[in-house]
N, C-alpha and C positions, 0 to 999 in steps of 0.2 A: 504494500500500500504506500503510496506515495504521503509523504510527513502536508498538514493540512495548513493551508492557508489562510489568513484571516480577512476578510472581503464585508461589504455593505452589498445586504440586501432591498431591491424593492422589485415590489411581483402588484403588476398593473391588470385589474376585469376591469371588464365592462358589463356595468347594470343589467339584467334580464336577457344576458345574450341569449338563454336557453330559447326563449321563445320568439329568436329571429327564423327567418327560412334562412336557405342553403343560400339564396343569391344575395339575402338582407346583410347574413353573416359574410360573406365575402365582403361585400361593401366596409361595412363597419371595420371588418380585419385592415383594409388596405387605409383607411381614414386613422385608427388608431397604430398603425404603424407608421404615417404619412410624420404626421403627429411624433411619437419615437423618434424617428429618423431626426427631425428638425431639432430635437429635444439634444441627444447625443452630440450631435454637430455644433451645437450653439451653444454648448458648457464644453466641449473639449473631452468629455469622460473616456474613460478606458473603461467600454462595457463588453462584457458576454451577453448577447441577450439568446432567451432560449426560450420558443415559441409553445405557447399555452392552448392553440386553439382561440380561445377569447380573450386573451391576455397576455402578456409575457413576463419573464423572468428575467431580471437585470441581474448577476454579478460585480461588482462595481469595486473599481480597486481605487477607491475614493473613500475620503473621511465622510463618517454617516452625516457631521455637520455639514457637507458640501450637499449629501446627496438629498438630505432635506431643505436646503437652501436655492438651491440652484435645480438639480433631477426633479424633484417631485414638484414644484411649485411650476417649473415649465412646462410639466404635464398637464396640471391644472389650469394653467395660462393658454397652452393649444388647445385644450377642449374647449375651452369656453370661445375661443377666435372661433372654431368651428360650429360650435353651435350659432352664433352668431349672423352665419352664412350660409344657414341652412334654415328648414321649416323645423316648425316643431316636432313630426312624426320622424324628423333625420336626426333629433339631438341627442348626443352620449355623455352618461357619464359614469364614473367609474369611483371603483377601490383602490385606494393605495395604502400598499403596508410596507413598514421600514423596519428591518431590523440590520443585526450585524454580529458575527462570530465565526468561527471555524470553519471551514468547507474542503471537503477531497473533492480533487476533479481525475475521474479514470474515462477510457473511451468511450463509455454511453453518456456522460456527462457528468453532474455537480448532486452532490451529496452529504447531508448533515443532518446534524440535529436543530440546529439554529437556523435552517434552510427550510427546513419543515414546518417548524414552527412559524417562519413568516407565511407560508401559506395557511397556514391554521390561523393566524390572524386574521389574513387579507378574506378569510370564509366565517368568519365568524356569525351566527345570527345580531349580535349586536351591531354589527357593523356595518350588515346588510340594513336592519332595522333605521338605524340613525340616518342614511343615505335617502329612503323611504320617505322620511318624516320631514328631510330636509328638501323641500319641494324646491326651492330656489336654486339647490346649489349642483357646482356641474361634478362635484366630488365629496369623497371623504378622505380623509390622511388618518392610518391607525399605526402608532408605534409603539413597541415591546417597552415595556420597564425598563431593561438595561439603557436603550435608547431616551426613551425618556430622564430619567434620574443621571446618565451621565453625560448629556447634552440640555436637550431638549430645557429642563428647569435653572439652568445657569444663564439663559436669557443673552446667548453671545451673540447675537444675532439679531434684527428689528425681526425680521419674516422667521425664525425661530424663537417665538417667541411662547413660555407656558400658559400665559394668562386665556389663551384660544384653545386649552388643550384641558381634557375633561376625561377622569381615570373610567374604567369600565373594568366589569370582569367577565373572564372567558372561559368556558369549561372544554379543557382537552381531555384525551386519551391517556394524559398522564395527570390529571387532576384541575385545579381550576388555577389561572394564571391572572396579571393584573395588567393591563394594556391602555390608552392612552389615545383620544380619539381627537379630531381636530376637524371644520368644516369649514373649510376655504370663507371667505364671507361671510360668516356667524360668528359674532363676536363671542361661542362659547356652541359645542356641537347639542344639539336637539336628540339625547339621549330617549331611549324608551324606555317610559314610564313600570316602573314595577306592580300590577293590583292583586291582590288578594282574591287566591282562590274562595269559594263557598265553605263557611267553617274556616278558613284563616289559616288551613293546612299547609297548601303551597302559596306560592307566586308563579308570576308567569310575566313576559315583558310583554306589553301591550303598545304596539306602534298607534300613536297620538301624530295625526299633522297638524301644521300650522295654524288650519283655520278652525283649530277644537276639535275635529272629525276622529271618531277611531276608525282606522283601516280595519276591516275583513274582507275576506274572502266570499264569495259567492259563487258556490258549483254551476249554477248554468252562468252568469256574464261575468265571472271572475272577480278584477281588483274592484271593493265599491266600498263606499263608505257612508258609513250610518254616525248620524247626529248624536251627541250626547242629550238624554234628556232631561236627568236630573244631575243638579252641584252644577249647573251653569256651566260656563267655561271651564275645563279641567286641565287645559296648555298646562304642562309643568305639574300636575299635580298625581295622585291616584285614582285609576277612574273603574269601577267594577267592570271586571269583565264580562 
């Protein structure tokens, strides 16, 4: 095994790709690549990227301060040009998670434990959830603790800055982990709200939008959303499920 290297990760989806077609998802692939490409070029990075189907995988032999300052804020800056110059049924937006640690690279490619775990970020239901609720925004930025507590909160940076950045928890494979969420344009991310199961047993995150609405689900027309009736407004607060 080749001795491992230590690299910044960030691994880029896009929102709802599952339910593009075949010719919708081409489209979008070659737009968020279009995108990448101008991304790379225009900070100078020495990337690996390694393609996801609906996303990709940056390896980045860059300090994670750069790749949150410069990589990821460029991303967020070309979607939003794009959405822009587009209609609304053509606008994208996406996940980004940043982390950074150890990596083997053998012939099939890049392999870790700190590798995995940004993609278990960048999947997370929370993070899906907050993106949801964030109706405005053309993204979300989720970064690991280690990122956060060794950058991220020392404020070296105007555009890295912790006061936009709002903790979450995440439940892996190996237990639950503490992560770090940030929405481009919100002066603090639009977490989803925790309410109490029946009997007070469990919880459960219940995605709340902007306009007071909670999102469900509806088997024949899908995404819909149904009014709060009682407790008025519940933005920000617990609203029964």
């Amino acid at each position: 095994m080749n001795e491992p290297l230590h690299r910044s990760f960030l691994v880029v989806d896009v929102e709802n790709s599952s339910q593009l077609g075949n010719a919708e998802l081409a489209a979008m692939r070659s737009t968020l690549y279009g995108i990448l490409g101008e991304v790379t070029d225009r900070t100078g990075s020495v990337v690996v990227g390694d393609d996801r189907g609906d996303g990709c995988l940056f390896v980045l032999d860059l300090p994670v301060l750069d790749v949150l300052d410069k990589v990821a804020e460029s991303v967020v800056e070309g979607v939003r040009v794009h959405n822009h110059t587009v209609g609304p049924l053509d606008w994208m937006r996406v996940r980004i998670a940043v982390h950074e640690g150890y990596v083997h690279k053998d012939e099939q490619g890049w392999s870790s434990d700190a590798l995995t775990a940004t993609f278990r970020l960048n999947d997370a239901a929370v993070v899906k959830d907050t993106l949801k609720i964030a109706a405005r925004a053309v993204g979300v930025i989720a970064v690991s603790d280690l990122v956060y507590q060794g950058v991220v909160r020392h404020n070296y940076r105007p555009r890295v800055s912790p006061a936009e950045y709002r903790d979450a928890e995440i439940t892996t494979k190996e237990g639950k982990v503490r992560a770090w969420l940030r929405v481009p344009g919100y002066p603090e991310p639009p977490l989803p709200t925790l309410a109490p199961e029946p009997g007070g047993a469990r919880k459960k995150a219940v995605p709340i939008d902007e306009s007071g609405s909670i999102r469900a689900n509806n088997m024949i027309v899908g995404d819909v959303r149904a009014r709060t009736i009682i407790g008025g407004d519940n933005v920000g607060g617990t609203v029964p499920a």
